[in-house]
C-alpha positions as CSV (number, residue, x, y, z in Angstrom):
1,X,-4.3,1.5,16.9
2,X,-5.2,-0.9,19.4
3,X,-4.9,-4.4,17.2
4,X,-6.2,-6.7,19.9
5,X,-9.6,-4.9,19.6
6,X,-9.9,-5.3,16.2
7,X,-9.6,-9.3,16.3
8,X,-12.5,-11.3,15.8
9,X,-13.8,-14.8,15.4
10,X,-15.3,-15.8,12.1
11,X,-18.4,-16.5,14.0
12,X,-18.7,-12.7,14.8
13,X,-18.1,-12.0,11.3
14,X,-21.2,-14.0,10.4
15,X,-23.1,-12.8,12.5
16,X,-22.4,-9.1,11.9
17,X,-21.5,-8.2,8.5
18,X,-23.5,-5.0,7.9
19,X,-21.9,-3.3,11.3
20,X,-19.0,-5.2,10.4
21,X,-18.7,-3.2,6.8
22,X,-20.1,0.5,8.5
23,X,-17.4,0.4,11.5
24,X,-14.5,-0.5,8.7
25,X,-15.4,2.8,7.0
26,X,-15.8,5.0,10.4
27,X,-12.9,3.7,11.8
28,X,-10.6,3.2,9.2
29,X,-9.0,0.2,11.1
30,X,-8.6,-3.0,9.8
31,X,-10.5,-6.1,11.4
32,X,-8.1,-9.6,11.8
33,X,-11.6,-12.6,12.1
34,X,-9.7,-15.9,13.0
35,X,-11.4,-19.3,12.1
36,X,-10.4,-21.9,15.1
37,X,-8.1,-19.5,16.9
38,X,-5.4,-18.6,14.1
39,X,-5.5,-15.1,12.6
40,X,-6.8,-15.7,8.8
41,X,-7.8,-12.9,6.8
42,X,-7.8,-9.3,7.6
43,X,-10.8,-6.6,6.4
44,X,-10.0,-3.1,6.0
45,X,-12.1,-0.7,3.9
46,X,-11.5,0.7,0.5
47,X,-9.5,3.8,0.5
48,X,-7.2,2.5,3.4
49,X,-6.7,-0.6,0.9
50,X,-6.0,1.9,-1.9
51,X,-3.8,4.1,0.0
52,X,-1.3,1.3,0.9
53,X,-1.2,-0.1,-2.7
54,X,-0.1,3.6,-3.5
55,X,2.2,3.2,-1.1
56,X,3.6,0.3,-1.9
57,X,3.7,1.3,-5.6
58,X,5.8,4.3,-4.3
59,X,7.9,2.1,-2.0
60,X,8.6,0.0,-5.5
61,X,9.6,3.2,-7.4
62,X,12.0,4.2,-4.2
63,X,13.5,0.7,-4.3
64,X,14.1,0.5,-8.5
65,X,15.8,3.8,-8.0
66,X,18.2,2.5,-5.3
67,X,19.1,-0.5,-7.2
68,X,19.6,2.3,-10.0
69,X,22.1,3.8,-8.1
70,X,23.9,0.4,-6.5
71,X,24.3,-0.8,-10.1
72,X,25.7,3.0,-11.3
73,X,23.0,3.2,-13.7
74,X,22.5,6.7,-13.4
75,X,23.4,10.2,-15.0
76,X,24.1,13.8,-13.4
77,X,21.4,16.0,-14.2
78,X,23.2,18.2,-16.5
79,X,23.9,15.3,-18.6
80,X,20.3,14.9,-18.8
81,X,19.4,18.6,-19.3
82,X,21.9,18.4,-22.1
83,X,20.2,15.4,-23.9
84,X,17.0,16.6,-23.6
85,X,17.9,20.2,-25.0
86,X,20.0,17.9,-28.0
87,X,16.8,15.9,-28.8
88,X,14.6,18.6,-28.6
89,X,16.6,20.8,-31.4
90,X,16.4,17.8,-33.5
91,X,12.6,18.1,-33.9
């Protein structure tokens, strides 16, 4: 993805809004508008949004797990097998 393409002025934004929205979902790239040549805000459509808030959500998950681990706050799987099958026979 070519981002010097996809950089804008706030005027352009103004002035094109409806293509503005229609190319974000065709092209699936996010758009960087500037306001007095600094790089402000960036527009990207909805399911691109979505998929890197799953992806960061995951990136969390991977991250709490390797703290997990640094801090020795884990247990072998069999350990776990055998809990699970000891609290499930006291049901």
């Amino acid at each position: 993805m070519k981002m010097s393409k996809q950089i804008k002025p706030i005027s352009y934004l103004k002035a094109h809004a409806a293509e503005i929205v229609r190319n974000l979902g065709e092209q699936r790239e996010p758009l960087i508008i500037t306001q007095n040549g600094e790089a402000k805000v960036v527009i990207q459509d909805i399911e691109s949004y979505e998929q890197g808030q799953e992806t960061m959500a995951l990136l969390k998950i991977l991250a709490l797990g390797n703290r997990q681990i640094e801090e020795g706050k884990v247990a072998s799987a069999a350990d776990v097998v055998k809990h699970l099958r000891k609290r499930a026979g006291n049901h």
